[in-house]
C-alpha positions as YAML, in Angstrom:
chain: A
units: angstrom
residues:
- id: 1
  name: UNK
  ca: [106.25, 123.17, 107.94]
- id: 2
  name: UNK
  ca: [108.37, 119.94, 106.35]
- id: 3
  name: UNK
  ca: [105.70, 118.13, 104.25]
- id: 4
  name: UNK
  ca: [108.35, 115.55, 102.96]
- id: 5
  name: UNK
  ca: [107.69, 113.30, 105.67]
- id: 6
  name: UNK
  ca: [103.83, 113.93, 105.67]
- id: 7
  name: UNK
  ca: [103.61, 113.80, 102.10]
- id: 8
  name: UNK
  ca: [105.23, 110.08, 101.97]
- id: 9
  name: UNK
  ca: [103.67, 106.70, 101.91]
- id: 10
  name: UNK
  ca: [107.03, 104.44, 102.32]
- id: 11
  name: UNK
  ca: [109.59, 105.48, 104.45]
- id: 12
  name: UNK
  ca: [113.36, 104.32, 105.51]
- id: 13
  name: UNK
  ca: [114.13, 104.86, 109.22]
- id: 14
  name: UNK
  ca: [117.57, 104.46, 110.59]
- id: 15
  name: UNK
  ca: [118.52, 104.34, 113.79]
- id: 16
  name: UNK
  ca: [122.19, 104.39, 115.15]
- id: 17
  name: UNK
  ca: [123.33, 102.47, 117.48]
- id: 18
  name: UNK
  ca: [123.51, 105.07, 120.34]
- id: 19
  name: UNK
  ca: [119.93, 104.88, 120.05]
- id: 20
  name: UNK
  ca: [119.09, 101.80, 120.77]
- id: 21
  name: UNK
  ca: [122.23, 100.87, 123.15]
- id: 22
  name: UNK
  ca: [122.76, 101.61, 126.26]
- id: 23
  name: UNK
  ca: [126.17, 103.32, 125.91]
- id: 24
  name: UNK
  ca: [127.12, 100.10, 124.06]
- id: 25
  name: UNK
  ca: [125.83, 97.83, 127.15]
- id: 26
  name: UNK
  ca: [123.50, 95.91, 125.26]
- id: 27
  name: UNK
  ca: [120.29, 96.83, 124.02]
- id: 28
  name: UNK
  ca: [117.68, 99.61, 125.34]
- id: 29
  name: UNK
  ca: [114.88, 97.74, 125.83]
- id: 30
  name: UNK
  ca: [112.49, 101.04, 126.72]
- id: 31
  name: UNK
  ca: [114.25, 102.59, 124.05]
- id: 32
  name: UNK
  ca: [113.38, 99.99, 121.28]
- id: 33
  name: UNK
  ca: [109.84, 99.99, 123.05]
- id: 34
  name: UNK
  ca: [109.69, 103.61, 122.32]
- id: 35
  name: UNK
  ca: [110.71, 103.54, 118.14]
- id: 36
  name: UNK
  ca: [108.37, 100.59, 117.85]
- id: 37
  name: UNK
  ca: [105.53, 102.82, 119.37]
- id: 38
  name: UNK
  ca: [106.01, 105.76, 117.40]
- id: 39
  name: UNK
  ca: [106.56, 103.47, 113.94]
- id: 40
  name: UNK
  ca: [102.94, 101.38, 114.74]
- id: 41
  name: UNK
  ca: [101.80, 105.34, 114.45]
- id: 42
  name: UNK
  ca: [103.63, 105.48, 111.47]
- id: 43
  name: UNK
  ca: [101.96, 102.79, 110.06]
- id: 44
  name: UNK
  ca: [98.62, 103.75, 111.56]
- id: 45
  name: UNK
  ca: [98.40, 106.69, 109.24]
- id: 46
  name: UNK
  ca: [98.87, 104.27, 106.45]
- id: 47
  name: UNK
  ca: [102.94, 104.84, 105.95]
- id: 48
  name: UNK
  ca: [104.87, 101.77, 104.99]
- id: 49
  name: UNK
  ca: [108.11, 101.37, 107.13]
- id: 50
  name: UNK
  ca: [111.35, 100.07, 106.83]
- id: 51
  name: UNK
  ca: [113.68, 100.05, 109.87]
- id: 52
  name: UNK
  ca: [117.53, 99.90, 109.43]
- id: 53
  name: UNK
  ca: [118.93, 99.09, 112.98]
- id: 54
  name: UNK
  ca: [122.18, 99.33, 114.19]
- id: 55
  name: UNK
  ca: [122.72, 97.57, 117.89]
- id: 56
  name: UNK
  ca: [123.44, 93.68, 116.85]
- id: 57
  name: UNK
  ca: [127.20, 94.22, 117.64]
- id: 58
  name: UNK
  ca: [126.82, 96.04, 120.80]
- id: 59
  name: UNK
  ca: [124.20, 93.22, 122.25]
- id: 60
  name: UNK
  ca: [126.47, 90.54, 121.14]
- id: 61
  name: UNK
  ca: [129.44, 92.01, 123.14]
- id: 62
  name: UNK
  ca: [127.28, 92.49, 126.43]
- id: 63
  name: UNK
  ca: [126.03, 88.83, 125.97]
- id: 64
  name: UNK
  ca: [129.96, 87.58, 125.68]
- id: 65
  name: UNK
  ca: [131.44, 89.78, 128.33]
- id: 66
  name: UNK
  ca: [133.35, 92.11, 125.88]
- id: 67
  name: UNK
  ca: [134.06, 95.56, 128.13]
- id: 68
  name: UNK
  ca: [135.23, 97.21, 124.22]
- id: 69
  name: UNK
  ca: [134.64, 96.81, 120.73]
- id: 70
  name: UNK
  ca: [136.80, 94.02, 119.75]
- id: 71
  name: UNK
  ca: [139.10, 94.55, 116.74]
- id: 72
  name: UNK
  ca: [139.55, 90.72, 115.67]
- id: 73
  name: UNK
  ca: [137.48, 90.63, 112.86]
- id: 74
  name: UNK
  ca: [136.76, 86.64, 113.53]
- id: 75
  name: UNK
  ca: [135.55, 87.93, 117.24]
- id: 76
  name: UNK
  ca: [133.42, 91.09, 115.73]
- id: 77
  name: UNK
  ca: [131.45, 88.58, 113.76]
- id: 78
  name: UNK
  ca: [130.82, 86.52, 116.56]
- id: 79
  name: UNK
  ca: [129.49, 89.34, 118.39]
- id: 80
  name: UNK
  ca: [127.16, 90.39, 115.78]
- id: 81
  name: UNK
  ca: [125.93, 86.14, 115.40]
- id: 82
  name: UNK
  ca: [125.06, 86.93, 118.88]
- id: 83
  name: UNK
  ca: [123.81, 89.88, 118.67]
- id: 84
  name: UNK
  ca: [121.19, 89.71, 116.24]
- id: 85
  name: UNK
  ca: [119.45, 86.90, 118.52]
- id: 86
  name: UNK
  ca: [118.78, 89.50, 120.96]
- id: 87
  name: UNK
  ca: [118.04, 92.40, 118.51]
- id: 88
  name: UNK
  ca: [115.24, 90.36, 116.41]
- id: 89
  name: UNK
  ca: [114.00, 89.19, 119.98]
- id: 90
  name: UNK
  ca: [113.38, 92.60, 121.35]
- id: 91
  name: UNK
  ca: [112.21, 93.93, 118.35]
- id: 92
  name: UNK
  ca: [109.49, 91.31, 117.70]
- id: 93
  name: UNK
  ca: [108.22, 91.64, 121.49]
- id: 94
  name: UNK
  ca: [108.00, 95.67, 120.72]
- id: 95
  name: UNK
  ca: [106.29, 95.32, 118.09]
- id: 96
  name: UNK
  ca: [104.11, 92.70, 118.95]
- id: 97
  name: UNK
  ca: [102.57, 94.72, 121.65]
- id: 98
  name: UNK
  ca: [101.03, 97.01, 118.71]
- id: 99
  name: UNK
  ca: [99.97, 94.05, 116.98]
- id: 100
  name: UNK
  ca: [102.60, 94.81, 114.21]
- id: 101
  name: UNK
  ca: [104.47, 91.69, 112.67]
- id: 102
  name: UNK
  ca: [108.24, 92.22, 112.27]
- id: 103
  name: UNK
  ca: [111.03, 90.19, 109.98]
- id: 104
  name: UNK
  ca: [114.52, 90.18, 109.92]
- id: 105
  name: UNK
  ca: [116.77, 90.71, 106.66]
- id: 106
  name: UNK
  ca: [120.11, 90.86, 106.68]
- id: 107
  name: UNK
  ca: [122.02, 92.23, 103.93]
- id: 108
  name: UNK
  ca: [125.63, 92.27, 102.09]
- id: 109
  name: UNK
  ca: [126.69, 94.61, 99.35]
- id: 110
  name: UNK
  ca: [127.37, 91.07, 97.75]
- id: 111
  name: UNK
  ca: [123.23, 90.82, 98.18]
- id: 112
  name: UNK
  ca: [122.64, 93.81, 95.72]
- id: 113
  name: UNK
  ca: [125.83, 93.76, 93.17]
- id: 114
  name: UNK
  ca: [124.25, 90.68, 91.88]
- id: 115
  name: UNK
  ca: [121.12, 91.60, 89.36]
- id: 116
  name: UNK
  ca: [119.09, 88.62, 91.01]
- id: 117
  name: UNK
  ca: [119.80, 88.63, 94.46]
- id: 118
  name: UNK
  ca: [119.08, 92.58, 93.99]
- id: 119
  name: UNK
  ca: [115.59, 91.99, 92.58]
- id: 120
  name: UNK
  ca: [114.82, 89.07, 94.60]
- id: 121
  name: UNK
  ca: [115.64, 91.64, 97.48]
- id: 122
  name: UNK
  ca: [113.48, 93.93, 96.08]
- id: 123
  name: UNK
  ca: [110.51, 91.58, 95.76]
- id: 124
  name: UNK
  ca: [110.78, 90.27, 99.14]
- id: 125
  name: UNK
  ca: [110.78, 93.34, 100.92]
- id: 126
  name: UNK
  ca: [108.02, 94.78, 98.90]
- id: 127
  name: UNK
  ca: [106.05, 91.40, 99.55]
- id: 128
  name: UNK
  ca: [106.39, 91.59, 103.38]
- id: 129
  name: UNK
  ca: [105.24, 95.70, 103.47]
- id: 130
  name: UNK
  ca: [101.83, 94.51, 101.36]
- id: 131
  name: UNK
  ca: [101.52, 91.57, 103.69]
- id: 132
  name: UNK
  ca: [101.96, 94.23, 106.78]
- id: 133
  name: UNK
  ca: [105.09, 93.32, 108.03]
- id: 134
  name: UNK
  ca: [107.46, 95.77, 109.15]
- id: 135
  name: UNK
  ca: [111.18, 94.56, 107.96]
- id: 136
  name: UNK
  ca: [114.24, 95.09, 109.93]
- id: 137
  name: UNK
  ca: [116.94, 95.45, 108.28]
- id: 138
  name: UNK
  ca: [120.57, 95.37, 108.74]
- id: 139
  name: UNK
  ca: [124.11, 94.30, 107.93]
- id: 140
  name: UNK
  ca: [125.11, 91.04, 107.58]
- id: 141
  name: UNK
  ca: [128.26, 91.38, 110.02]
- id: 142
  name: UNK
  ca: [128.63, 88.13, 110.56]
- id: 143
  name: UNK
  ca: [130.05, 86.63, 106.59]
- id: 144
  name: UNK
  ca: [130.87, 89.93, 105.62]
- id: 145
  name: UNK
  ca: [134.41, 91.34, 104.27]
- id: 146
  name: UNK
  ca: [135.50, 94.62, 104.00]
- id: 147
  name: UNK
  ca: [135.83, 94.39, 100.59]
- id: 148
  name: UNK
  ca: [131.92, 94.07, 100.26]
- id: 149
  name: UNK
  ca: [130.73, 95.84, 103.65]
- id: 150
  name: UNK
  ca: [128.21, 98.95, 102.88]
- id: 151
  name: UNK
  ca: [130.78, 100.56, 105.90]
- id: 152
  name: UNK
  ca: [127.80, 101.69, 107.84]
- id: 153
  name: UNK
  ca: [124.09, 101.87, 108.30]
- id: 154
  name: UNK
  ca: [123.74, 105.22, 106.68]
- id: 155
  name: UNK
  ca: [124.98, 103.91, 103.46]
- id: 156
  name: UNK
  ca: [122.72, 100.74, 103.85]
- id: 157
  name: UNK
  ca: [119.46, 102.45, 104.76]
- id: 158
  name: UNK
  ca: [120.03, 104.68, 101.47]
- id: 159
  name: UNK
  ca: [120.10, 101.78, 99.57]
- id: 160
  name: UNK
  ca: [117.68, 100.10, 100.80]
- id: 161
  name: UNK
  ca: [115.65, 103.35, 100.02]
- id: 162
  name: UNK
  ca: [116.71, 102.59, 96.27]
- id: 163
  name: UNK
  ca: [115.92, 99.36, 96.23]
- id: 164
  name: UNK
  ca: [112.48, 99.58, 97.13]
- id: 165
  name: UNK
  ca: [112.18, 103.21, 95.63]
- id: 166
  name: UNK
  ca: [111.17, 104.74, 98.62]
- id: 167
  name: UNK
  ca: [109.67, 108.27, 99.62]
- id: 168
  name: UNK
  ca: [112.12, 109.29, 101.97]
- id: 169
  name: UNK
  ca: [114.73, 108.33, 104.34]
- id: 170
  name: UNK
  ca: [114.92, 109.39, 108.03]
- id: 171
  name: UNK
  ca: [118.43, 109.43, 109.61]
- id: 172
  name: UNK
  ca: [117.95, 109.32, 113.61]
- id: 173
  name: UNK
  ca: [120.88, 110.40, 115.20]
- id: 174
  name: UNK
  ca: [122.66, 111.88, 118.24]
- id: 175
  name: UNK
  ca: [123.33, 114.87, 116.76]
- id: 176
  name: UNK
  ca: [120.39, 117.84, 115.93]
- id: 177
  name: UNK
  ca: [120.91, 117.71, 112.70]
- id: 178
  name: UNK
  ca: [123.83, 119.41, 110.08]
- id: 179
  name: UNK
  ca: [125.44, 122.52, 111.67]
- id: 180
  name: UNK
  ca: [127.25, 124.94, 109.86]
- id: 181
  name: UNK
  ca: [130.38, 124.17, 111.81]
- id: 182
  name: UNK
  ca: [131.07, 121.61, 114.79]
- id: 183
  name: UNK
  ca: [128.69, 122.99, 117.20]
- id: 184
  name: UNK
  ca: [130.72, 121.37, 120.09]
- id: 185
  name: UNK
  ca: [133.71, 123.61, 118.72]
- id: 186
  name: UNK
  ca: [132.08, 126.33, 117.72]
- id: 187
  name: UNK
  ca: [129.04, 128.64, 118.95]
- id: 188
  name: UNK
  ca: [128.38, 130.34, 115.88]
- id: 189
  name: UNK
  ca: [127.37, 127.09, 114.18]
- id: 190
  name: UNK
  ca: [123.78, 127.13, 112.99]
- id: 191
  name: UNK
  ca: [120.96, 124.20, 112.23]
- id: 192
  name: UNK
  ca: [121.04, 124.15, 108.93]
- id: 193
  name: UNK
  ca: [117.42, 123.03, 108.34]
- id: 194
  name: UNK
  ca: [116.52, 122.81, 104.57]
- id: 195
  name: UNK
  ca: [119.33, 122.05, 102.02]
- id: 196
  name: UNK
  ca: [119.65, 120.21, 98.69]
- id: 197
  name: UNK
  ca: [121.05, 116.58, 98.79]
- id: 198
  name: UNK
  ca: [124.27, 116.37, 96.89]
- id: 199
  name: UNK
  ca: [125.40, 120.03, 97.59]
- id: 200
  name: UNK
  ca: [129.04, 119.55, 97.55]
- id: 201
  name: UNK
  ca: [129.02, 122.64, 100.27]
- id: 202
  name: UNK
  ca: [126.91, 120.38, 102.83]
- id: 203
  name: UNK
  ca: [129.49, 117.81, 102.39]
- id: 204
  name: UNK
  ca: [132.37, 120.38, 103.24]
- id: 205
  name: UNK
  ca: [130.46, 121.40, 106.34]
- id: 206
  name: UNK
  ca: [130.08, 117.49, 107.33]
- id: 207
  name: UNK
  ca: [132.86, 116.69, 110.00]
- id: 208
  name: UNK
  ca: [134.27, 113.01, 111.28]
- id: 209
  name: UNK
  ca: [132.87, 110.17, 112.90]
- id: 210
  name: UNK
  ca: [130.84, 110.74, 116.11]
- id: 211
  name: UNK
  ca: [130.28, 108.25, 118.66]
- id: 212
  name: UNK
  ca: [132.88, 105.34, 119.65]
- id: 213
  name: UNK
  ca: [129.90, 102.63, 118.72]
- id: 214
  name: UNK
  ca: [128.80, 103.34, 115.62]
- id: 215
  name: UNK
  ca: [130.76, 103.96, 112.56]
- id: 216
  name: UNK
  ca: [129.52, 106.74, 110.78]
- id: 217
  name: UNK
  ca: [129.74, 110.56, 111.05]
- id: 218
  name: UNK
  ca: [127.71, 113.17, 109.65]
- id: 219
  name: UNK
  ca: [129.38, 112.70, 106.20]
- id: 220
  name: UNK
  ca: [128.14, 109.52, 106.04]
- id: 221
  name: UNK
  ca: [125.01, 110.94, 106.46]
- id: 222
  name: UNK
  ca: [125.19, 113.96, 103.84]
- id: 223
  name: UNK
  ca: [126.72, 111.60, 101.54]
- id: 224
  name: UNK
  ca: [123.70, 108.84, 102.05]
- id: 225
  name: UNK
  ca: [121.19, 111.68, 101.42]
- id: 226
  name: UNK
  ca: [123.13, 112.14, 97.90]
- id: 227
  name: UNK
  ca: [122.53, 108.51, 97.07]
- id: 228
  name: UNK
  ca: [119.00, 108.39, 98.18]
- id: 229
  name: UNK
  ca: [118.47, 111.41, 96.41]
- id: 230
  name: UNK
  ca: [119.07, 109.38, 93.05]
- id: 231
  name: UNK
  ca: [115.98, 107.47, 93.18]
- id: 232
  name: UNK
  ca: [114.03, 110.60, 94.63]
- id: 233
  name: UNK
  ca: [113.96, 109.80, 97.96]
- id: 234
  name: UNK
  ca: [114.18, 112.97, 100.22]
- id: 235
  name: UNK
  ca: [116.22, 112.57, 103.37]
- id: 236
  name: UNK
  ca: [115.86, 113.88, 106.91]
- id: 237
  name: UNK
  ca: [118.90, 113.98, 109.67]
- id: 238
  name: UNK
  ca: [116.90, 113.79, 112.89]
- id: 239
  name: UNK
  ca: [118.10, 113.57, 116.72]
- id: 240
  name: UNK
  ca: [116.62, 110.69, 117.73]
- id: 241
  name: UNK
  ca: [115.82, 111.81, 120.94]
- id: 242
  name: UNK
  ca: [113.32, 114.06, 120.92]
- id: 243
  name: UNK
  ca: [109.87, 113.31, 121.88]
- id: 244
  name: UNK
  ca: [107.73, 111.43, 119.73]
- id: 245
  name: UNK
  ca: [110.19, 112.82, 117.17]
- id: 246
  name: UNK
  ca: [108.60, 110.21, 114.12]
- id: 247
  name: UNK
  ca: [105.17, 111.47, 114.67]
- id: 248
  name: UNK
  ca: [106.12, 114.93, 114.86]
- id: 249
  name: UNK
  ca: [108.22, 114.96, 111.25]
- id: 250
  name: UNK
  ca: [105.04, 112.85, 109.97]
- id: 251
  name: UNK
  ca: [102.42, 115.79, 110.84]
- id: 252
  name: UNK
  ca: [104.50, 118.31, 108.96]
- id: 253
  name: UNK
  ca: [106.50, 119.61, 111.92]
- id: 254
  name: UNK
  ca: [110.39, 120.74, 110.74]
- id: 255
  name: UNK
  ca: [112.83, 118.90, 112.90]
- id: 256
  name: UNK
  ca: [116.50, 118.42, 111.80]
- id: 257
  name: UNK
  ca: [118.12, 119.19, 108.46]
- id: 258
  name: UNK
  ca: [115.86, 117.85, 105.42]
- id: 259
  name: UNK
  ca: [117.53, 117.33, 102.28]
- id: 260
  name: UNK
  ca: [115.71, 117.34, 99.39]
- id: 261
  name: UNK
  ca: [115.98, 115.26, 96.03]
- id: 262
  name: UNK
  ca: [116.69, 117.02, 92.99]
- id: 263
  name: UNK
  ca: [116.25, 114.04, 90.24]
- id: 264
  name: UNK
  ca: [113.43, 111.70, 89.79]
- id: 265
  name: UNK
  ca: [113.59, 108.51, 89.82]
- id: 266
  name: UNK
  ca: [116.65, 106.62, 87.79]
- id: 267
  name: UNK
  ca: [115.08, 103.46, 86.06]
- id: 268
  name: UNK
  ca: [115.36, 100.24, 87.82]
- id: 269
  name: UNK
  ca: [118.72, 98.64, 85.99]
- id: 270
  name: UNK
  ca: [120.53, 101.87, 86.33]
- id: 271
  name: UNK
  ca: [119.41, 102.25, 89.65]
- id: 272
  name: UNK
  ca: [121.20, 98.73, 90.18]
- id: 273
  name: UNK
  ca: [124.47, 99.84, 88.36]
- id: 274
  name: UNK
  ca: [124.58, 103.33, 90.57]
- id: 275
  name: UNK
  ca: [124.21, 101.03, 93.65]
- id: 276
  name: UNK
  ca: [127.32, 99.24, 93.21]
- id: 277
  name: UNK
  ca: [130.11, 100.08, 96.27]
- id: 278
  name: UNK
  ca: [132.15, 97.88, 94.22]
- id: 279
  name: UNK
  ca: [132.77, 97.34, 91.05]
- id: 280
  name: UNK
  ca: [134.60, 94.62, 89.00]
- id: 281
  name: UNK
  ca: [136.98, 97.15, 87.42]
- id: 282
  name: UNK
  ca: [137.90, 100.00, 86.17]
- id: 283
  name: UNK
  ca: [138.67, 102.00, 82.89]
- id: 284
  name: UNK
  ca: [140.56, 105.59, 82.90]
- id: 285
  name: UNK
  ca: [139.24, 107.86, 80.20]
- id: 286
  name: UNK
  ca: [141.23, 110.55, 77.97]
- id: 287
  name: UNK
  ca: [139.40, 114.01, 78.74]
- id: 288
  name: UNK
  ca: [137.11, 113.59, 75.62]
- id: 289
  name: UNK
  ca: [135.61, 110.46, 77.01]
- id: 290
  name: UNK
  ca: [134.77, 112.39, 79.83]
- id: 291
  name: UNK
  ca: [133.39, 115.11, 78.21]
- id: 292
  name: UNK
  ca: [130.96, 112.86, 76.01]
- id: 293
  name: UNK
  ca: [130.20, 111.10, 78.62]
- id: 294
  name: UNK
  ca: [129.39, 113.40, 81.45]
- id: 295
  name: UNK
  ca: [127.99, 116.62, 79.17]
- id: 296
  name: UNK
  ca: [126.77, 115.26, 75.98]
- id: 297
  name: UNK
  ca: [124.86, 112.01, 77.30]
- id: 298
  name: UNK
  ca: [127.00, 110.12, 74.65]
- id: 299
  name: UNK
  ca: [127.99, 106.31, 75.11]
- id: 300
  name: UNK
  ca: [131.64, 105.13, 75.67]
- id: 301
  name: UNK
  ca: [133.74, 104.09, 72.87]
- id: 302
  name: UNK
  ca: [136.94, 101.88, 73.39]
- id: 303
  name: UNK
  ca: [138.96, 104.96, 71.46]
- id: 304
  name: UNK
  ca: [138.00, 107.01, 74.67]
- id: 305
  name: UNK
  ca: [139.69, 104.44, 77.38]
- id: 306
  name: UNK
  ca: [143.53, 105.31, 77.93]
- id: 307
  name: UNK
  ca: [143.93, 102.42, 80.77]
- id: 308
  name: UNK
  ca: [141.93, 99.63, 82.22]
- id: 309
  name: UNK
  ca: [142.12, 98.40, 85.94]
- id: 310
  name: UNK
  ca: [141.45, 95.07, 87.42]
- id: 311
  name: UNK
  ca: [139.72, 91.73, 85.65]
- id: 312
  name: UNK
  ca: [136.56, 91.99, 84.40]
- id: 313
  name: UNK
  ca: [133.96, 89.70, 82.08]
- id: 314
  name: UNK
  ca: [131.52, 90.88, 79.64]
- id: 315
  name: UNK
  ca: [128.58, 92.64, 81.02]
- id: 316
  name: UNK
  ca: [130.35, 93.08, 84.44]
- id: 317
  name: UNK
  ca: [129.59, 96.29, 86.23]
- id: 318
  name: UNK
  ca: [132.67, 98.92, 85.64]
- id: 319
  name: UNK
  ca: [133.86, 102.17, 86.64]
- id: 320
  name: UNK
  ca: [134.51, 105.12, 84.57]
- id: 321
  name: UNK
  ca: [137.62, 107.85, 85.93]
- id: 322
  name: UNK
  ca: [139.19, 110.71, 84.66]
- id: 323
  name: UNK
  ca: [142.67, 110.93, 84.34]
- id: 324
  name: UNK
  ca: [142.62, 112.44, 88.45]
- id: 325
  name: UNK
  ca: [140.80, 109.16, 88.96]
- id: 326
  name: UNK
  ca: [137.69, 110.54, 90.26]
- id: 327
  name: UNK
  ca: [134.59, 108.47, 89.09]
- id: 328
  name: UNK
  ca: [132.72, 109.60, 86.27]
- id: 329
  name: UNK
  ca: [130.25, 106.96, 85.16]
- id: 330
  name: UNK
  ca: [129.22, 103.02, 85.96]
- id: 331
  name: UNK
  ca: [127.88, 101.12, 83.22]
- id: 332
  name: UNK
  ca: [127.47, 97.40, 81.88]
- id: 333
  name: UNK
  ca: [130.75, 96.70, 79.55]
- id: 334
  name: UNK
  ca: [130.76, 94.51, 76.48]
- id: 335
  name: UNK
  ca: [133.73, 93.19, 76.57]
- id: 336
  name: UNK
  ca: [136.36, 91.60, 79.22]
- id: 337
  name: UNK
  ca: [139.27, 93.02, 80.65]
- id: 338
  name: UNK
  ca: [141.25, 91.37, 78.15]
- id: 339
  name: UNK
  ca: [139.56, 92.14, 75.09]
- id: 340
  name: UNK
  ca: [139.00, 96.07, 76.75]
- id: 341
  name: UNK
  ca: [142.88, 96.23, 76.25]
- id: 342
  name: UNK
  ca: [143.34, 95.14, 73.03]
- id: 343
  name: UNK
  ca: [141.03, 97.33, 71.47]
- id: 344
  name: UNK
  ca: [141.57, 100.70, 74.06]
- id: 345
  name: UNK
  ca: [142.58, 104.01, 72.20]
- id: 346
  name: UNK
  ca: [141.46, 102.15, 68.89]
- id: 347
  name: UNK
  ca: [138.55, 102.95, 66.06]
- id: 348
  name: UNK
  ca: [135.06, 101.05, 66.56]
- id: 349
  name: UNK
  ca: [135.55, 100.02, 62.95]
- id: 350
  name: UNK
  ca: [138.86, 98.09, 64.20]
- id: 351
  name: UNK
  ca: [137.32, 95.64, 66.56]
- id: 352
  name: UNK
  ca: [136.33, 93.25, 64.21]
- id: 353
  name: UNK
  ca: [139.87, 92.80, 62.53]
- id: 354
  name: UNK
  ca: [141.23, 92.92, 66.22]
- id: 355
  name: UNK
  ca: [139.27, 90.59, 68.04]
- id: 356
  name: UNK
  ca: [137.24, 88.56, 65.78]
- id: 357
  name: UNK
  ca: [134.13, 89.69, 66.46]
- id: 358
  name: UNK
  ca: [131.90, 92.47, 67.57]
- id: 359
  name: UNK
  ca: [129.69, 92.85, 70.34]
- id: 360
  name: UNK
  ca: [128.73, 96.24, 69.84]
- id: 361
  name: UNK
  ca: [130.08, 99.49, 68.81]
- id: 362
  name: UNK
  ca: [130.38, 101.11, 72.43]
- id: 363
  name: UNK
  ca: [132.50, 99.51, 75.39]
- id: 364
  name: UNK
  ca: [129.58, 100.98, 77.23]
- id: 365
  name: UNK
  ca: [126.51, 101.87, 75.79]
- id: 366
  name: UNK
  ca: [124.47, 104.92, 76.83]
- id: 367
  name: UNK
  ca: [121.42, 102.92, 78.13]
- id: 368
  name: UNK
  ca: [123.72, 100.48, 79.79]
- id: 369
  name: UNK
  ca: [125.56, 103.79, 81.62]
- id: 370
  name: UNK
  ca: [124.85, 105.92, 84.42]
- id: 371
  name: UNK
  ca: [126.73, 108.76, 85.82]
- id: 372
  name: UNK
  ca: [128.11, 108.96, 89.41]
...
């Protein structure tokens, strides 16, 4: 039995675009018909529902006679603009038929790096599951960079499962589930059906990107599960076409690969700051920072930083690496990029003679830190 799905009372549903496409020639109509059917169950045993669809893209190039995916960035936008038209349109005829009421929100990584543009995100979508309302969420392709894109809808729905600190995410996919190896490679590959999120040896077994339309793989998924898992959300990888696959995982039955949370929930700021793609900057720690840091729960202390990256103000989200440059830790910094370099590798006690003032002890203190 998989209880994690039965057990749950809000849930974060992604589908890929393969799902809802037909082969990338616009939407599935029956197909969307199908997920809005099995979601009004959903919601009929009391479950609140948040659906992160891919599909806007691959409407908008049916609608303007694109035969591929076009690479122009200007021309992908466009398609998406288009796109979403028909995608909110089908979706609010679905769901209509079940009496459900749907919205459309459309999201940038811009959206939820800002503290109030991440809680007023918060409070809308938790307004519109209260009022009944089942949101649809998904990028906002059509003003977004790739310096602030979430990359794919994996990544998105996990933080959307953060934002709104949801039970559990469900992944629907063309794929079973996470194999042991590529099962189209090799035929010893087994389901691998219960696992812990953040297992670093589920990310090894994770291979590439799948399908031509969408953009994410099965790391993306493994690696969405991890983030999820940091505001407890449990996360199943589904194929998306079985039958009646949402009300199957919902009465207990194991489909997929489930992948359990370890952690409870982080509180709600350092939620925020472990939800950052992006950050303003960076600062590379001596291997005693990183030791404080990452096994004694200590705060960060300007004598610790050997190196700071980009320009950054006070209370700007930053990134903490190791000398290999892997991340360590994102916190809320007290000082600018400026002032970070004249007082790096110094004594606390020196700040005041070197700067003039003092804003606090720490560059980073602990409550303002959380590690990635």
């Amino acid at each position: 039995m998989n209880s994690v799905i039965q057990k749950a009372t809000r849930i974060i549903i992604k589908v890929g675009s393969s799902l809802v496409t037909n082969d990338g020639r616009g939407l599935d109509h029956a197909a969307i018909a199908r997920w809005a059917a099995q979601i009004a169950g959903l919601r009929a045993l009391g479950k609140e529902v948040v659906l992160v669809s891919s599909g806007a893209i691959a409407e908008g190039m049916l609608r303007l006679g694109f035969e591929q995916r076009p690479t122009d960035i200007h021309e992908l936008q466009a398609c998406a603009a288009v796109g979403q038209m028909g995608l909110a349109q089908i979706y609010e005829t679905s769901f209509r038929a079940h009496q459900l009421g749907t919205a459309q929100v459309l999201l940038t990584h811009a959206d939820l790096a800002d503290r109030e543009r991440y809680l007023n995100a918060r409070s809308t979508l938790t307004t519109l599951l209260r009022l009944g309302v089942v949101p649809i969420i998904n990028e906002n392709d059509t003003v977004v960079t790739d310096e602030i894109k979430f990359g794919d809808n994996d990544t998105l729905g996990a933080l959307v499962a953060n934002l709104i600190e949801a039970d559990a995410l469900i992944i629907l996919t063309d794929q079973q589930g996470l194999f042991s190896a590529d099962p189209r490679k090799d035929p010893a590959a087994v389901l691998i059906q219960h696992g812990r999120a953040g297992d670093l040896a589920l990310e090894a077994m994770a291979g590439g990107a799948g399908s031509s339309l969408g953009r994410g793989g099965m790391l993306t998924k493994i690696l969405a599960a991890k983030r999820a898992a940091k505001s407890g959300a449990h996360t199943v990888i589904a194929y998306g076409r079985e039958d009646n696959v949402l009300g199957r995982l919902a009465s207990g039955e194991a489909i997929g690969t489930e992948l359990a949370a370890q952690t409870g929930h982080l509180t709600a700021r350092k939620q925020w700051m472990a939800d950052h793609l992006h950050t303003a900057g960076q600062v590379v720690l001596d291997a005693g920072a990183v030791q404080k840091l990452s096994k004694e729960g200590k705060s960060l202390l300007p004598i610790g930083v050997v190196e700071v990256k980009g320009e950054f103000g006070r209370g700007a989200v930053i990134t903490c690496v190791g000398a290999d440059g892997a991340p360590v830790a994102r916190g809320l910094s007290n000082y600018t990029s400026a002032e970070t370099r004249r007082i790096m590798r110094k004594p606390s006690s020196e700040i005041e003679s070197i700067l003039g003032f003092v804003e606090g002890q720490e560059l980073i203190h602990r409550d303002n830190l959380v590690l990635v």
